[in-house]
GUVO-151169 format. One line per 5 residues: number of its first residue (from 1); their letters; for each residue x, y, z of C-alpha. Coordinates in nm, 2 decimals, m for minus. Example, Ala and Ser with C-alpha at 12.3 -4.5 7.8 and 13.67 -1.06 7.14 Angstrom:
BEGIN
1 = as = 1.23:m0.45:0.78  1.37:m0.11:0.71;
! end
This chain:
BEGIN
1 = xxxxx = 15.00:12.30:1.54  14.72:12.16:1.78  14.38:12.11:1.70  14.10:12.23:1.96  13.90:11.98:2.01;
6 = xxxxx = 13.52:12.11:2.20  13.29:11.88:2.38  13.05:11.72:2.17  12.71:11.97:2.35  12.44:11.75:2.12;
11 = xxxxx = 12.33:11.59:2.39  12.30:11.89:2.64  12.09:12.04:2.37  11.86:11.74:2.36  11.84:11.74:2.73;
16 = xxxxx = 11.76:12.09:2.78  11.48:12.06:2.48  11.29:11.75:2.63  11.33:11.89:3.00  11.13:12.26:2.79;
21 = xxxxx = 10.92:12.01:2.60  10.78:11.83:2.93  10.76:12.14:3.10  10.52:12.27:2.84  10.33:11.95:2.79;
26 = xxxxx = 10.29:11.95:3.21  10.15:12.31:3.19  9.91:12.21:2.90  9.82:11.94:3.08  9.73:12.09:3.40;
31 = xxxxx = 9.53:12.34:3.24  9.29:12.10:3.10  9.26:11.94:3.42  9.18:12.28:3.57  8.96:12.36:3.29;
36 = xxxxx = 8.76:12.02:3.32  8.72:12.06:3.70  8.58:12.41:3.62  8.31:12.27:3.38  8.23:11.97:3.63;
41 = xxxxx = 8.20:12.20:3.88  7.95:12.47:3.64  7.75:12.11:3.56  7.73:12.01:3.89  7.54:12.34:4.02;
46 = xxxxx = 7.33:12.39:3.74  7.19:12.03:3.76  7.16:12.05:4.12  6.78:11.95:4.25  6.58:12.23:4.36;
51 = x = 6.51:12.22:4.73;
! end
């Protein structure tokens, strides 16, 4: 009788959850920088000198 021996697919799982888990943290990341750029920008005009 023959054994059926499968691929060992551990390390296509790890590959596919770091590729989701950088994707996410990229995301997360850019919307900060978004979100500090908006408050920069809200700081800027409201501490603008009066002409």
């Amino acid at each position: 009788m023959k054994v059926r021996r499968y691929p060992d697919r551990n390390g296509v799982h790890v590959k596919k959850l770091l590729v989701l888990a950088a994707t996410i943290a990229g995301v997360l990341l850019y919307r900060k920088v978004q979100e500090s750029e908006a408050r920069k920008t809200v700081w800027s005009q409201s501490t603008d000198s009066i002409d």
